[in-house]
C-alpha positions in Angstrom: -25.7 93.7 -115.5 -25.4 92.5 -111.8 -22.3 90.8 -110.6 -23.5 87.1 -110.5 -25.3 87.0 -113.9 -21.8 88.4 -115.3 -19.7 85.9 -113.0 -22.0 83.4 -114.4 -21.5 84.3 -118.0 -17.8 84.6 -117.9 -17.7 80.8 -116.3 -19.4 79.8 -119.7 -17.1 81.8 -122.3 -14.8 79.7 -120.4 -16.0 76.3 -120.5 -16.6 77.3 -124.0 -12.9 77.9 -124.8 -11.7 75.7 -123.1 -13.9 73.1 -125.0 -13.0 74.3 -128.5 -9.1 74.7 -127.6 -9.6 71.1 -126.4 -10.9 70.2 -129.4 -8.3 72.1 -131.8 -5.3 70.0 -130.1 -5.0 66.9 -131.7 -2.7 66.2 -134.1 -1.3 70.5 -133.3 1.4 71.9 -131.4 0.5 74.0 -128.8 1.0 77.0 -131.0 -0.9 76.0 -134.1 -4.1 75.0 -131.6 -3.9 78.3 -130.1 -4.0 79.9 -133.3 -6.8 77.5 -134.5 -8.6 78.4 -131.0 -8.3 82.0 -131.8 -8.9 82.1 -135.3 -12.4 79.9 -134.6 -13.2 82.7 -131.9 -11.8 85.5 -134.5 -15.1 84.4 -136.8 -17.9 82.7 -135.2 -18.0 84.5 -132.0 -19.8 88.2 -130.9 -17.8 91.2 -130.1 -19.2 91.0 -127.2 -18.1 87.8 -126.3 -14.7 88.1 -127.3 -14.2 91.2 -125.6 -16.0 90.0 -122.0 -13.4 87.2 -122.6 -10.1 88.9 -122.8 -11.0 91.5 -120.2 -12.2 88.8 -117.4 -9.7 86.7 -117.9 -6.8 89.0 -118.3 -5.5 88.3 -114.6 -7.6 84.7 -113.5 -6.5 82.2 -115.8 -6.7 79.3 -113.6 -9.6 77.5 -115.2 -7.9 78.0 -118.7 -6.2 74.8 -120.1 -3.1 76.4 -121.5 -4.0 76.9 -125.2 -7.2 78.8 -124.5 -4.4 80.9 -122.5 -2.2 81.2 -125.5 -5.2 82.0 -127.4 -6.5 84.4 -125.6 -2.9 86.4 -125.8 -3.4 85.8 -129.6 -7.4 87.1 -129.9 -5.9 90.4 -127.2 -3.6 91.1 -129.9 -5.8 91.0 -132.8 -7.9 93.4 -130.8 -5.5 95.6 -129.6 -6.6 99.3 -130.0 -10.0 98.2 -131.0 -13.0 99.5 -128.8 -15.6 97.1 -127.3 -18.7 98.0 -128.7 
């Protein structure tokens, strides 16, 4: 995969996060929308996904809102020692 189409597929799973963590806020702490972010990621999206995720935005996480931060530390966890496949 070139550079641009990956850029350019990364700027989605963002948008995406950043959508659902917007929409996992109201009426939660920080904490419990991050872990509501996570948990929705967790089960309804790819490996793939997930995986392009936490490794492309391990060091840029300026267009995160800050749950899709905290739930992004919460999905690296879950996946820690796991191999992308």
């Amino acid at each position: 995969m070139d550079e641009s189409k990956q850029m350019t597929s990364t700027d989605t799973l963002i948008k995406m996060i950043n959508q659902i963590a917007s929409n996992m806020a109201p009426g939660r702490n920080t904490q419990d929308a991050a872990s509501a972010t996570a948990d929705h990621l967790i089960r309804f999206w790819a490996r793939s996904m997930k995986f392009q995720l936490i490794s492309n935005t391990k060091n840029n996480v300026q267009q995160l809102n800050p749950i899709a931060v905290k739930a992004i530390e919460i999905l690296s966890r879950h996946y820690e020692g796991v191999q992308a496949v």
